[in-house]
ChimeraX commands (.cxc) that place a marker at each C-alpha (Angstrom):
marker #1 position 0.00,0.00,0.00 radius 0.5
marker #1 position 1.12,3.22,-1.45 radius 0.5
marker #1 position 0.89,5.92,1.97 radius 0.5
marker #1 position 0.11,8.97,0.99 radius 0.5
marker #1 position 1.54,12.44,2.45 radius 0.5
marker #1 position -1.59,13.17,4.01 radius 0.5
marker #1 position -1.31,9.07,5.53 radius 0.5
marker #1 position 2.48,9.33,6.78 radius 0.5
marker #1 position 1.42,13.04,8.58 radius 0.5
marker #1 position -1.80,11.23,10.57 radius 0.5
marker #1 position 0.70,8.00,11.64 radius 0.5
marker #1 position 3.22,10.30,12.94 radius 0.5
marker #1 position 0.62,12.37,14.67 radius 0.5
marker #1 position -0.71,8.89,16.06 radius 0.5
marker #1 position 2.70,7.45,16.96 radius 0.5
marker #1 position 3.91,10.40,18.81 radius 0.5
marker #1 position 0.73,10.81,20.93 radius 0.5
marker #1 position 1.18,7.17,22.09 radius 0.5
marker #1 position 4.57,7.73,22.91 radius 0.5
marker #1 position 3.76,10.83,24.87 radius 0.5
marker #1 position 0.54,9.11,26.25 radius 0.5
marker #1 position 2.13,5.48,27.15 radius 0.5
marker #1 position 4.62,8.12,28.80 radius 0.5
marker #1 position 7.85,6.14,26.53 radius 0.5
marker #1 position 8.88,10.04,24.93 radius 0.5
marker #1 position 8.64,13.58,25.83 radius 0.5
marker #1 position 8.90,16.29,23.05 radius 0.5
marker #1 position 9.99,19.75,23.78 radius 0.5
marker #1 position 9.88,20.53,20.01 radius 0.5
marker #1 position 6.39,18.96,18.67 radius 0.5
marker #1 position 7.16,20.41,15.46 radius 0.5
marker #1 position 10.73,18.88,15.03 radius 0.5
marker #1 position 9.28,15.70,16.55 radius 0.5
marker #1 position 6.79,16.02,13.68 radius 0.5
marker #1 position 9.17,16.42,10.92 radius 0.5
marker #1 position 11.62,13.83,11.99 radius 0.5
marker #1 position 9.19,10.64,12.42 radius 0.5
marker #1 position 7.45,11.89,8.84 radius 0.5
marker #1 position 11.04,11.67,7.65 radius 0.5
marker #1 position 11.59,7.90,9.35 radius 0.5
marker #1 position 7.81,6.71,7.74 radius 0.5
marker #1 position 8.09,8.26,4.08 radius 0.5
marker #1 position 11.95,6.58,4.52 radius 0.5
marker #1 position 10.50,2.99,5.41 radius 0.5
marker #1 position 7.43,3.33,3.08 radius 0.5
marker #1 position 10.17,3.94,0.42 radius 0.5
marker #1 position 12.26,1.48,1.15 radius 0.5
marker #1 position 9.00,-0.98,1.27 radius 0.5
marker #1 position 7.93,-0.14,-2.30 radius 0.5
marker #1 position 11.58,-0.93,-3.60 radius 0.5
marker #1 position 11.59,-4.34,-1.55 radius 0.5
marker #1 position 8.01,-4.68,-3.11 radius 0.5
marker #1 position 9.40,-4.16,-6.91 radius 0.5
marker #1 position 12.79,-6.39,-6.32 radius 0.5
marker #1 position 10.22,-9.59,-5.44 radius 0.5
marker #1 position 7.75,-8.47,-8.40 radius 0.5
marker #1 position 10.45,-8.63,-10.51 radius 0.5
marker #1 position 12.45,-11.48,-9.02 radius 0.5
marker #1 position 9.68,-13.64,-9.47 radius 0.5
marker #1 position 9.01,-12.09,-13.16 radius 0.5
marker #1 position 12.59,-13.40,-14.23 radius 0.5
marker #1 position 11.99,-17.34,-13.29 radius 0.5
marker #1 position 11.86,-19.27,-16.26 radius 0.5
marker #1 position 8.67,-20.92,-15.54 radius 0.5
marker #1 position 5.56,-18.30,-15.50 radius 0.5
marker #1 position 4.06,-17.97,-12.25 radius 0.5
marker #1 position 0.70,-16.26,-12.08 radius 0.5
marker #1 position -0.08,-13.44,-9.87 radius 0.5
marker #1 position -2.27,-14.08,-7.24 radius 0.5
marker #1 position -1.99,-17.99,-7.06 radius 0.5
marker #1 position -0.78,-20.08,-3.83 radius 0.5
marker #1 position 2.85,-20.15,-5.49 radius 0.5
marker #1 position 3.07,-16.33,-6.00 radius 0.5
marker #1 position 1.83,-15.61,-3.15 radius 0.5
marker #1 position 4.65,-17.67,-0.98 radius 0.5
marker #1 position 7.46,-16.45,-3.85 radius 0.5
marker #1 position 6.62,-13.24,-3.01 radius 0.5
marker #1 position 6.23,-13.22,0.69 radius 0.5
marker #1 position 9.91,-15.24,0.71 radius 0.5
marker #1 position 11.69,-12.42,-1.87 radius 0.5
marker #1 position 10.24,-9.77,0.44 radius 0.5
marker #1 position 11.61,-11.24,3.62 radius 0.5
marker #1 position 14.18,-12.17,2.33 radius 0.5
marker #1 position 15.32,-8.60,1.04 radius 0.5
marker #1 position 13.91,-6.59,3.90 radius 0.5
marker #1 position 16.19,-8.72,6.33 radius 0.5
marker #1 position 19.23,-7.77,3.94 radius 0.5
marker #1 position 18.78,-4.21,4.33 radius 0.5
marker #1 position 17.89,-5.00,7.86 radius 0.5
marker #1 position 14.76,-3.47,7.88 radius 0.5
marker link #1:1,2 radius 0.2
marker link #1:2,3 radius 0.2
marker link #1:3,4 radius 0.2
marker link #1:4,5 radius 0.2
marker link #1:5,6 radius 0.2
marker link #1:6,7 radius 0.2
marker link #1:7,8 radius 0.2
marker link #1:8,9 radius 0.2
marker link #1:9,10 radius 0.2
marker link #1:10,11 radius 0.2
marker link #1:11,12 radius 0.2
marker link #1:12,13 radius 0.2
marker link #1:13,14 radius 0.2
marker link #1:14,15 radius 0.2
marker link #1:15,16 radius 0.2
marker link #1:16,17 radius 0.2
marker link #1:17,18 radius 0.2
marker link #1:18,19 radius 0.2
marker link #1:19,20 radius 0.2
marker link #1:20,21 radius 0.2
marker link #1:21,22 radius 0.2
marker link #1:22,23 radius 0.2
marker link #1:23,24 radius 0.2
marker link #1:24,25 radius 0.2
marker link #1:25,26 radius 0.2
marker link #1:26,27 radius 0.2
marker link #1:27,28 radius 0.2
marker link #1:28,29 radius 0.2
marker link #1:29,30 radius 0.2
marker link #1:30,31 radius 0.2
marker link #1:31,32 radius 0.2
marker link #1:32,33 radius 0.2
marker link #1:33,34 radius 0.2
marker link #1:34,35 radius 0.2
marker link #1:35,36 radius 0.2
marker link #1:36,37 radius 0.2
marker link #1:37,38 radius 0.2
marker link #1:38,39 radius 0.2
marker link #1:39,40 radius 0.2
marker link #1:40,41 radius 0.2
marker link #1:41,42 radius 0.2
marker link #1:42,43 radius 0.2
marker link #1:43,44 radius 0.2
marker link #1:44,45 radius 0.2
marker link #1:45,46 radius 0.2
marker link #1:46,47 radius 0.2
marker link #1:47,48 radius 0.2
marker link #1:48,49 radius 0.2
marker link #1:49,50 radius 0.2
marker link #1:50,51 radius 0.2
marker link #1:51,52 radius 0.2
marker link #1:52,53 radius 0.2
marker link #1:53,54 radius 0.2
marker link #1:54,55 radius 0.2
marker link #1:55,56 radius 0.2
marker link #1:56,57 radius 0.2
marker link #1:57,58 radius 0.2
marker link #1:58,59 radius 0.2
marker link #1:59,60 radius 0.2
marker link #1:60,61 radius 0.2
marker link #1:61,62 radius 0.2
marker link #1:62,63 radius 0.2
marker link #1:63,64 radius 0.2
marker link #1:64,65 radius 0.2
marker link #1:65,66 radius 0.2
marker link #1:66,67 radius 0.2
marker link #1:67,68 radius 0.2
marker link #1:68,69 radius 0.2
marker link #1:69,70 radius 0.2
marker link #1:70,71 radius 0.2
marker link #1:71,72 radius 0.2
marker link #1:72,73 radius 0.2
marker link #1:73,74 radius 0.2
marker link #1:74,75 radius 0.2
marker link #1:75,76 radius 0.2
marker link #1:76,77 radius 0.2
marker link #1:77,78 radius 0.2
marker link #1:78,79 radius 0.2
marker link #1:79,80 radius 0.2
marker link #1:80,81 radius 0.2
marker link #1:81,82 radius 0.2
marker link #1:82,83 radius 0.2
marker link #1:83,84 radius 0.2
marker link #1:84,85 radius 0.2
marker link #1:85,86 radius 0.2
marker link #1:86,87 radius 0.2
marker link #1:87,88 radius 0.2
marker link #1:88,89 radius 0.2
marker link #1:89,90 radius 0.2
view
């Protein structure tokens, strides 16, 4: 899923109020604290959608055709994506 500006400002709204609220962060600057976790999610989301490509197209090169959405895409797809988001230890 594709998060949106408008997405990645409401999660950091949300995760900072829990933090503050669960009593885990304090943030004498709310609006640096703003700007820095919308930084870390539109980082991750990024890094998500280029983990999301590499198994789309990892699975695109095989030499046997594997349909999208079948039982064998599906665990392809999941495996790639682990696989690569543990490289990049994310």
């Amino acid at each position: 899923m594709r998060l949106t500006e408008s997405r990645i400002s409401h999660l950091s709204h949300r995760l900072r109020a829990a933090l503050r609220d669960g009593g885990l962060a304090e943030f004498p600057d709310d609006a640096a604290a703003h700007r820095e976790a919308k930084a870390v999610l539109a980082s991750y989301a990024r890094a998500e959608e280029e983990v999301d490509a590499f198994a789309r197209d990892r699975i695109s090169r095989l030499s046997r055709r594997v349909p999208e959405g079948g039982r064998e895409w599906d665990i392809l797809y999941r495996k790639y994506f682990e696989e690569e988001m543990a490289r990049r230890r994310l």
